[in-house]
C-alpha positions in Angstrom: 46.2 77.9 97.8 45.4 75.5 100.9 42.1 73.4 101.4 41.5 75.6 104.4 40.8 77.9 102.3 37.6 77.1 101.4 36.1 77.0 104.8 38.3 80.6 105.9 37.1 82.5 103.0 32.8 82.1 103.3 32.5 84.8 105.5 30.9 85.5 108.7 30.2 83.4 111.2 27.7 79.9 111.2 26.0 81.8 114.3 24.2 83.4 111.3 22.5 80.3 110.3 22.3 78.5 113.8 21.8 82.0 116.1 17.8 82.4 115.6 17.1 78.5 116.0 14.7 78.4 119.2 16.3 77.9 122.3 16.3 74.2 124.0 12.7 73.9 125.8 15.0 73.2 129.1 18.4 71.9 130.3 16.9 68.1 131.2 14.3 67.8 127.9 11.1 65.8 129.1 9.6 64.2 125.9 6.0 63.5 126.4 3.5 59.8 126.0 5.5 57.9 123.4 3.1 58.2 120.3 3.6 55.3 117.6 4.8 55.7 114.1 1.9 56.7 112.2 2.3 53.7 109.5 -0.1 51.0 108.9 -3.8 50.3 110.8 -4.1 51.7 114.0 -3.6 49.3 116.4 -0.8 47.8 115.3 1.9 45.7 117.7 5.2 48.8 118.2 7.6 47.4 120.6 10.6 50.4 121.4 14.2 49.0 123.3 16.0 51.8 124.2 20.3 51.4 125.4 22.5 54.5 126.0 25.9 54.0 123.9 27.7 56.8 126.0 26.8 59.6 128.0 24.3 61.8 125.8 23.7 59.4 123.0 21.0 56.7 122.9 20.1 54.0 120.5 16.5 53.3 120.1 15.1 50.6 117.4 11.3 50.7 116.7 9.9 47.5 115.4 5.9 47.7 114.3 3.6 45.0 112.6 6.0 42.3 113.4 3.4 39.9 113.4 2.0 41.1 109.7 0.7 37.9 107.1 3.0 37.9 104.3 1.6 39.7 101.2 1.7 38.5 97.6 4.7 39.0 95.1 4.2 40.3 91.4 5.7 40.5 88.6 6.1 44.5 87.2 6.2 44.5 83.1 8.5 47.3 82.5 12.0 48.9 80.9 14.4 48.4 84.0 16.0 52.3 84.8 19.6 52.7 83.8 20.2 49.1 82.5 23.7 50.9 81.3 24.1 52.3 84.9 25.7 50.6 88.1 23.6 52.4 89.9 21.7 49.4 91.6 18.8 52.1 92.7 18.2 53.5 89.4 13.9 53.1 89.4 12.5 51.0 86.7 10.2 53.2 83.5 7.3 51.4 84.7 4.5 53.9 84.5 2.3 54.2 81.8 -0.6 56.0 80.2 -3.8 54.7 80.5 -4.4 53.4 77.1 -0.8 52.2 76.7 -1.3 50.0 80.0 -4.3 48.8 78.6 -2.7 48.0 75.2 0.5 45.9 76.9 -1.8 44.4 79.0 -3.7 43.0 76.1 -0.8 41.8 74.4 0.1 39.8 77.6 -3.0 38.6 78.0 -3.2 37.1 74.2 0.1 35.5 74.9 -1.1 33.7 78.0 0.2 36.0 81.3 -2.1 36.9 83.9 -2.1 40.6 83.1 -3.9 43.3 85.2 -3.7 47.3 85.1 -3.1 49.0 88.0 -3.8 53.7 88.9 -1.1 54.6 91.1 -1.7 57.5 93.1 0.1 59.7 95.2 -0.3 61.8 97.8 0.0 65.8 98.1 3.0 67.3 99.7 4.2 70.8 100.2 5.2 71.6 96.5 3.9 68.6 94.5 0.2 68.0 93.8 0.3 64.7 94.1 -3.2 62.5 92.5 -2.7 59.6 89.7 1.1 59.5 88.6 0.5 56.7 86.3 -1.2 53.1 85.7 1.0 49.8 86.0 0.9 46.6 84.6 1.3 43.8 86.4 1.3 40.2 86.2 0.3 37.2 88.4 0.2 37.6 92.8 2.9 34.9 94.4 3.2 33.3 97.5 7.2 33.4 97.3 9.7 35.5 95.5 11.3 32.3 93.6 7.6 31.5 92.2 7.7 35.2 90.8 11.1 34.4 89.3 10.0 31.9 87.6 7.5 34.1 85.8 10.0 36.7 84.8 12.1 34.1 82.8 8.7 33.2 81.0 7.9 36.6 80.3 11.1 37.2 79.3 11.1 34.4 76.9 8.1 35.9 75.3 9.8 39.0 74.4 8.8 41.4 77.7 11.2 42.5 80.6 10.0 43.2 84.2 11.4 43.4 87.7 9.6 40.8 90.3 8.5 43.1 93.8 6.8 42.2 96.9 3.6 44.1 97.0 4.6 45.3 100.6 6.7 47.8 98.7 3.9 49.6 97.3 3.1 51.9 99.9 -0.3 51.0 100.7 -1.6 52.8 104.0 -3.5 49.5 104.9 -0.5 47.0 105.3 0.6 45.8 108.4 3.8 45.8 108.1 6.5 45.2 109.6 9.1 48.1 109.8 12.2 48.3 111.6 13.3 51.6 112.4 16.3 53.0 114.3 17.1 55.8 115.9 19.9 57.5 117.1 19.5 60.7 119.6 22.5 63.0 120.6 21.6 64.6 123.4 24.0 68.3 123.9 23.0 68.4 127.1 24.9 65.2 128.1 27.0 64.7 125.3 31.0 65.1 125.7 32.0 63.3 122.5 32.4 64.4 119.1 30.0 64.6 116.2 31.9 65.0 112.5 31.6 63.9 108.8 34.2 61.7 107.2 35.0 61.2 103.8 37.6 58.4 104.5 41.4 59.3 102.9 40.0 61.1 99.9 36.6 62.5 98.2 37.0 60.7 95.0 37.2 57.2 96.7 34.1 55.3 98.7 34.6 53.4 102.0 32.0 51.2 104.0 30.2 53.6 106.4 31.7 50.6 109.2 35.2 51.2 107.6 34.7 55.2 108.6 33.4 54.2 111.6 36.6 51.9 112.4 38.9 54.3 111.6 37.9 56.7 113.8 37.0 54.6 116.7 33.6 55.7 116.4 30.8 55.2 119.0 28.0 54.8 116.3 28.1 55.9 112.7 25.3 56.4 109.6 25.8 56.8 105.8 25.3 60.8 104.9 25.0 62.7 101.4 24.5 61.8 98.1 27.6 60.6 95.9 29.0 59.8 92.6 28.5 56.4 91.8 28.7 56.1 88.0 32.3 56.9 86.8 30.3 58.6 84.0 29.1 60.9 85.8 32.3 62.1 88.1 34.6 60.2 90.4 32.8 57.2 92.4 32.5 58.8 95.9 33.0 62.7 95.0 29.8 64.2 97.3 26.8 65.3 94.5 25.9 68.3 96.3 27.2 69.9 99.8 30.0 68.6 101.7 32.0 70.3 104.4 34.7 68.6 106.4 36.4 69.9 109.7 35.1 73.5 108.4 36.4 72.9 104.8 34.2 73.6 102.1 35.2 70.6 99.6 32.0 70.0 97.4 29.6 73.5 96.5 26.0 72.7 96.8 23.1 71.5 94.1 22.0 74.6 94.3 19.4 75.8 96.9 19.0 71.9 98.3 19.2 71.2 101.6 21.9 70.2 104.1 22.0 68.8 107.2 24.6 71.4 109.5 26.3 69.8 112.6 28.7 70.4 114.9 31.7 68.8 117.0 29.5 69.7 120.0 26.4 68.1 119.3 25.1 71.5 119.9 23.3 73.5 116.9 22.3 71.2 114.5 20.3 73.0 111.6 18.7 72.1 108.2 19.5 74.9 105.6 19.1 75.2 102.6 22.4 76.6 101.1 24.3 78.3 98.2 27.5 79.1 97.0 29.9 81.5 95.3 33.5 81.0 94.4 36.6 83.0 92.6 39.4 82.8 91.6 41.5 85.5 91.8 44.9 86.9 90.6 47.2 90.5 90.8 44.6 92.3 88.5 41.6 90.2 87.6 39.5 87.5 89.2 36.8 84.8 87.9 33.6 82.8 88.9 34.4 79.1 90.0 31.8 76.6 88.7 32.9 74.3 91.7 35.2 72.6 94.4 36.7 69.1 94.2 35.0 67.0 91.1 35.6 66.3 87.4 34.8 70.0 84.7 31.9 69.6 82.9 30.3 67.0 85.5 27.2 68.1 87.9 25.4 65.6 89.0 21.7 66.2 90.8 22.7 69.2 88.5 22.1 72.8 90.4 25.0 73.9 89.1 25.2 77.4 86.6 22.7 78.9 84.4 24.8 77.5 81.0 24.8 73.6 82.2 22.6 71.9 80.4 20.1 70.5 80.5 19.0 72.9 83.4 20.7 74.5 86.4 17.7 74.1 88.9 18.5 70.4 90.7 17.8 67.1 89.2 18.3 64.4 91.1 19.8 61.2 89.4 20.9 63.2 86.6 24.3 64.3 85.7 24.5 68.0 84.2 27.2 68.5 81.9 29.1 72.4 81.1 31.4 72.2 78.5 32.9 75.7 79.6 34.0 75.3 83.5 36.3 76.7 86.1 36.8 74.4 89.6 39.6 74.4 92.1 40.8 71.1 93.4 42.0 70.9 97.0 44.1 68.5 98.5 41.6 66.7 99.5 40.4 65.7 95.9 42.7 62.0 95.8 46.3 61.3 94.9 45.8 63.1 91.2 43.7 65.8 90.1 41.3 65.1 87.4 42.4 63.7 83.3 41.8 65.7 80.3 41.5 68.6 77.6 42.2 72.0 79.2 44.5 73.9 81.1 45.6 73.4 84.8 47.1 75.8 87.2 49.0 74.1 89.6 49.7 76.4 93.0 52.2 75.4 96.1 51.0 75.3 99.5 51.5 79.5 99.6 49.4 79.6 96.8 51.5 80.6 93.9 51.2 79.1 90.6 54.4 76.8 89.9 53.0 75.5 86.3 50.3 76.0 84.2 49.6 72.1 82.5 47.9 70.8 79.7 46.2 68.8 79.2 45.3 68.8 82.8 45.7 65.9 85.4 48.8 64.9 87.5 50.0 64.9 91.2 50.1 68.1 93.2 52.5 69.6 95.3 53.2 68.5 99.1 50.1 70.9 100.7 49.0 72.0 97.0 46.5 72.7 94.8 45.2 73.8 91.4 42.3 75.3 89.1 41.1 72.9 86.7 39.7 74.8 82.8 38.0 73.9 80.2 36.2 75.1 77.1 36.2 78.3 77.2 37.4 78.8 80.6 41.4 77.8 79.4 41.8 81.5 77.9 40.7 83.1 81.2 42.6 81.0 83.0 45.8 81.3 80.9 44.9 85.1 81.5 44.5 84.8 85.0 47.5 82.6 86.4 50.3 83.6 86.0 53.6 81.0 87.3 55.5 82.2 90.4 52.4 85.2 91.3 49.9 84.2 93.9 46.2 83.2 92.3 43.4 82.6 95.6 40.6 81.2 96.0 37.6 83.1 97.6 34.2 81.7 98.6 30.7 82.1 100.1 28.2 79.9 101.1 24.7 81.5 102.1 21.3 80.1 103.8 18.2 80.5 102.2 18.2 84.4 103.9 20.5 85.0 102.0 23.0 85.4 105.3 26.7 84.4 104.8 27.4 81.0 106.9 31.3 80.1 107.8 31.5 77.2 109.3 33.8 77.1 111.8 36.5 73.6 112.2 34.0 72.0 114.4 31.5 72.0 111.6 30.1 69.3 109.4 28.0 69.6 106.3 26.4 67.4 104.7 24.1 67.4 101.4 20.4 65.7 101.4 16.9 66.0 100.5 13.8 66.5 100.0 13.0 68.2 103.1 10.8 66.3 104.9 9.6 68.6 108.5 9.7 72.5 108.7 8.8 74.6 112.3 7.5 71.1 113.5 4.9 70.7 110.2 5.7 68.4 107.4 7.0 70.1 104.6 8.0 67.9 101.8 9.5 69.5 98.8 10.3 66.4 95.9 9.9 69.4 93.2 11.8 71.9 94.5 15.1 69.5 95.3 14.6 67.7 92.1 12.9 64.5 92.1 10.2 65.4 89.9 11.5 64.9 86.6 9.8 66.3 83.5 8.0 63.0 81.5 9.2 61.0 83.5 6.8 60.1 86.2 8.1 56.6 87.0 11.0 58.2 88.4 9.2 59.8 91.0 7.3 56.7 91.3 10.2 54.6 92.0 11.7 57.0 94.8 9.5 59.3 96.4 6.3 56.8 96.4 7.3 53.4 96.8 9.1 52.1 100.2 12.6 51.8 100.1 15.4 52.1 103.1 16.0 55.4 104.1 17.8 57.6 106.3 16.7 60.3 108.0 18.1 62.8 110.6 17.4 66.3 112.1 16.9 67.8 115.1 14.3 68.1 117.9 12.4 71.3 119.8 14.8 70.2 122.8 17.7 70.5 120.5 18.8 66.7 120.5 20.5 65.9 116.7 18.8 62.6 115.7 19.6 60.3 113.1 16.9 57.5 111.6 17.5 54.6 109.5 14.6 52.2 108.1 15.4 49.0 106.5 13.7 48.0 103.9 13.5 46.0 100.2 12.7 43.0 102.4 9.6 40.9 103.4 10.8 41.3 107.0 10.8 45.2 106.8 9.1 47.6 104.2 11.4 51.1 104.1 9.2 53.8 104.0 8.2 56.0 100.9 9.3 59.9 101.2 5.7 61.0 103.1 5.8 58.2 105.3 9.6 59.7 106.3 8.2 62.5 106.7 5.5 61.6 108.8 8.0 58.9 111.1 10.4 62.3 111.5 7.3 64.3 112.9 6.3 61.4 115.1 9.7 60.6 116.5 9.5 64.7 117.9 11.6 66.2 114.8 11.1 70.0 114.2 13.2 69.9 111.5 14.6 67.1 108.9 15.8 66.4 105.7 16.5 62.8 103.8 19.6 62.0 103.7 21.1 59.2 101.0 19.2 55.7 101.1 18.5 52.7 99.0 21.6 50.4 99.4 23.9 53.4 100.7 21.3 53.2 104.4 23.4 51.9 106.7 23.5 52.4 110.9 26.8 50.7 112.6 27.2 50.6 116.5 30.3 49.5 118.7 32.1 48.3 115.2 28.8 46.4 113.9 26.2 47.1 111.2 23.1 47.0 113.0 20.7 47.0 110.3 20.1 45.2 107.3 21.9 47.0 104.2 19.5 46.0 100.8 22.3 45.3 98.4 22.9 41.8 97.7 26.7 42.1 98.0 25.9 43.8 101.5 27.3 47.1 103.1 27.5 49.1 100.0 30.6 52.2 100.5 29.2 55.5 100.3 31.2 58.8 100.1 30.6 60.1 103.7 29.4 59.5 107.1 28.3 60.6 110.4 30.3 59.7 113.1 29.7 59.7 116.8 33.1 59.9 118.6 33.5 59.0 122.4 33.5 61.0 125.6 37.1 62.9 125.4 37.4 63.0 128.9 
């Protein structure tokens, strides 16, 4: 089996999912008045610099309420989010019910701390109700983070844990800021470069989105899709939903999210929400795959198949686990396939099986590739491969019509989400791509509602593909909560867009440099893809 597989096997053509996109309004698009980002008080000082980077792509950075008074700091009493985790944007448990705010607030207030409980509501989107998520208890308002600090290490002392945040991070409609926002426009009309996803040497690796960038000579660059971070929960870097490369399908989707669709061109760029369906098949028989290119038993943002546990709808943050799998590894995948219990088939670059291993792991063959079994799964797969006789693997992705999409080599997929604008209307779905999580509204709290950096990308009625990235975790620049996205994309002219991965992973380089302000302390954090904008190939 080879990697190109994957992409030559889904069917018909992407002109199924890009062919009933409305045309471009007109050859030379004339946006209209400049209207500003609709966050904050009216009123607010917006300045806008706009440079063209090459023919057809412009940078644009938006800075509002630079001027804005410096709010207060506090100290949130809480259980820190995945204290076990290295995921630095795991949200803190720190939403309670009414009466056991009140009670914890008591019990700070006896020993001395200036306790106070806090509703946090949240606003209605397209498939969440929104109203009072919770009630928070806080303690003290600071002039400076280092004051707040110094509060913590009391309250620790006294038994209680809590995370100090600037206030500004809340997601009040009232502040003033400031924001800094940039934006990227491709414009297919102009554009003679190249537009492409890169995963960097292999998928179960992460590189700096600048590193990408470097290696490929790239014009501009942002950080793309979701990844694998913990090793727990897969290989650090394997994409955690969608991800097609050059036309190569080489991660399945969280089933039913959305990805963001481009192409070499410029030209096309979609949202779609996508699915998939593998086999593998030999002489006489054939199976379902479970996936492409990550660890058995490992989903993570779940969306995976009806016996993975705890669900098979998405669940973002969470790894799904299925002791009983099926996935083919590509190429692609890293220098060895996968460790463990099970059976491996291990196919030549034809696509015949030259040794069935187990347990499974090792090197592959020069242009090779294998299917990976467990549970279950190693008796069909004993069944099914057979060494020296051909065993292929067949695939289809589909759009949320239900029509078959094959991308084409010039295509690049990558996964995201919530949806954030639909036909030109916002349409925010945090429920339907998982970030609603059962008893556990502090999650939702912590990523949807509260500001954080974010980035942003879809594309306009003119057809122009546009990438956005928002700083944020700063005093200097607030992020933006998932609505306020929503509502920048709309502004900025988007008819359609999607989130894309944020937090620490939001990164925008230009001409070899990180023009924003990454939020991890260490800096650019590496991610496990990237959009790159190539130059003119003339």
């Amino acid at each position: 089996m080879n990697s190109k597989l994957l992409g030559a096997c889904t069917g018909l053509a992407l002109f199924a999912l890009v062919g009933a996109l409305p045309a471009p309004a007109s050859s030379e698009p004339r946006p209209g008045p400049t209207r500003a980002l609709p966050l904050g008080a009216v009123g607010l000082t917006e300045t806008r610099s706009t440079r063209t980077l090459q023919p057809g792509v412009t940078l644009t950075r938006i800075v509002r309420g630079a001027d804005a008074p410096a709010l207060a700091w506090t100290v949130e009493v809480s259980i820190p989010g995945g204290v076990t985790s290295p995921d630095p944007d795991a949200p803190p448990t720190a939403l309670k019910d009414r009466a056991s705010a009140d009670e914890l607030a008591a019990d700070l207030q006896e020993d001395g701390f200036d306790a106070r409980v806090e509703e946090v509501t949240t606003p209605a989107v397209a498939d969440y109700a929104g109203g009072t998520l919770g009630w928070r208890v806080r303690v003290g308002r600071f002039d400076s983070q280092s004051i707040g600090t110094a509060e913590r290490t009391r309250l620790r002392g006294s038994g209680y844990a809590g995370s100090v945040v600037y206030t500004g991070w809340d997601g009040n409609p009232a502040d003033r800021g400031p924001w800094r926002i940039d934006v990227l426009t491709i414009d297919p009309d102009r554009f003679r470069g190249g537009l492409k996803a890169s995963y960097g040497s292999d998928l179960e690796n992460r590189e700096k989105t600048s590193e990408l960038a470097a290696a490929a000579g790239a014009t501009a660059a942002v950080n793309g899709g979701f990844f694998v971070l913990d090793p727990s929960a897969g290989a650090p870097g394997d994409p955690a939903g969608v991800g097609v490369y050059d036309g190569r399908l080489l991660s399945e989707p969280v089933n039913g999210r959305p990805g963001l669709v481009v192409r070499d061109s410029g030209r096309h760029s979609a949202v779609a929400r996508l699915t998939w369906e593998g086999r593998a098949v030999g002489r006489d028989a054939s199976q379902p795959l479970d996936g492409v290119d990550r660890v058995p038993g490992l989903i993570r943002n779940c969306g995976g198949t009806a016996d993975d546990t705890p669900t098979s709808r998405p669940l973002h943050d969470v790894t799904c686990t299925d002791r009983d799998e099926l996935v083919a590894i590509t190429p692609d995948y890293g220098r060895r396939t996968p460790q463990g219990e099970g059976l491996e088939a291990v196919l030549d670059a034809r696509g015949r099986v030259l040794e069935l291993r187990s347990p499974r792991g090792g090197s592959l063959p020069a242009g090779g590739s294998s299917v990976q079994a467990t549970g279950t799964r190693v008796a069909e797969l004993a069944t099914l491969a057979q060494v020296g006789r051909p065993l292929r693997i067949e695939g289809m992705l589909r759009d949320g019509s239900g029509h078959k999409v094959s991308p084409s080599p010039a295509t690049s997929i990558f996964n995201g989400g919530p949806e954030l604008v639909r036909d030109g209307r916002l349409h925010v779905t945090p429920a339907t791509d998982g970030m609603v999580q059962p008893g556990n509204a502090s999650f939702y709290y912590g990523w949807v509602h509260k500001r954080n950096p974010r980035t942003l990308a879809g594309v306009d009625a003119a057809g122009r593909t546009v990438f956005v990235t928002a700083d944020g975790r700063g005093t200097d620049a607030l992020g933006l909560s998932i609505p306020e996205s929503a509502a920048v994309a709309r502004t900025l002219g988007l008819r359609d867009a999607v989130n894309l991965d944020g937090g620490g992973s939001t990164t925008m380089v230009v001409d070899g440099e990180v023009i924003n302000n990454p939020s991890d302390a260490a800096g650019e954090r590496p991610v496990g893809d990237a959009l790159l904008i190539l130059p003119d190939r003339g």
